[in-house]
N, C-alpha and C positions, 0 to 999 in steps of 0.2 A: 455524634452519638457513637460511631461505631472507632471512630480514635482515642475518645475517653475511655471506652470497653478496651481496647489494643493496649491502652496504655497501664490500666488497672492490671489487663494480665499483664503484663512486664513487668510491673511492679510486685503485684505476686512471686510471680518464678524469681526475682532479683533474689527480694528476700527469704524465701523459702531458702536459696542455696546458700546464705549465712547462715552462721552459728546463730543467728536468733532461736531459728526452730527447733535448738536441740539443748534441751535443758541442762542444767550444769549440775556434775555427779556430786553434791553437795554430801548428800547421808554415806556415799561409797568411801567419798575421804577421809570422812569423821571415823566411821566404822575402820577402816586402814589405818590411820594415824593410831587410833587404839587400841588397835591388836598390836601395831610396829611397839606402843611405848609396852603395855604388858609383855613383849617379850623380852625388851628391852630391860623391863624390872626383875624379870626371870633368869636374869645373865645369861639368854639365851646367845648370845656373841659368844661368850666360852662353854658351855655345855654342847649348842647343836648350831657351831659357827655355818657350817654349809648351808642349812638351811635360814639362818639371821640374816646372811650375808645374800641372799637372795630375794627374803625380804626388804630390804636393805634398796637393792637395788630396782625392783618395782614401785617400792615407794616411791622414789625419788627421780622415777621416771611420771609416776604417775604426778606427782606435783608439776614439774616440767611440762606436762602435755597439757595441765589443766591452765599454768600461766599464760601456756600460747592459744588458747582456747581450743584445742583438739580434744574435747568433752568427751567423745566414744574411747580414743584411745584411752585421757587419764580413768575414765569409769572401767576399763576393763586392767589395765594399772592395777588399782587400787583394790579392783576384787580380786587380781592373784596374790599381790602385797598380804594382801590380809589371809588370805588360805598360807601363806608361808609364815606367816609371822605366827598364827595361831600355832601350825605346827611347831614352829621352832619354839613356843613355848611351852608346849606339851613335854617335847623333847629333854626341855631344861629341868622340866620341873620332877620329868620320871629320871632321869639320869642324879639330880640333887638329890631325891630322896632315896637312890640308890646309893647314893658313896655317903650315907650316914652311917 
């Protein structure tokens, strides 16, 4: 009785310390993905490059982390990704309709 009990918790604590337990940032990427392409359709690469370019590069960190299953870091990835990407498309789009 009490090695079946020992054994269950082991078997707990195993899989607690997998990525089982930690859900996969499924809606952070989507939402990321689609702020990176709207900037991208904003040409914000040539209007607010500094900021594209570091969307850019969270993104791309964030898909990376989520390949290797590192789920907190791609979720956290993914929601800077997307706070830059939005801005870099703000950026594009007041800058375009300023050089008209």
């Amino acid at each position: 009785m009490i090695k079946n009990f020992s054994l269950v918790i082991l078997l707990t604590v195993f899989l607690s310390g997998c990525g089982l337990t930690t859900t996969r940032p499924k809606l952070e990427m989507s939402l990321s993905q689609a702020a990176f392409l709207a900037a991208k359709d904003a040409k914000a690469d040539e209007f607010a490059p500094t900021l594209y370019r570091k969307a850019e590069l969270y993104y791309l960190r964030a898909k990376s982390a989520y390949k290797r299953k590192y789920f907190n870091k791609a979720k956290s990835y993914a929601e800077i990704s997307q706070k830059f990407s939005e801005q870099a498309e703000f950026e594009a789009i007041k800058k375009a309709m300023l050089d008209q």
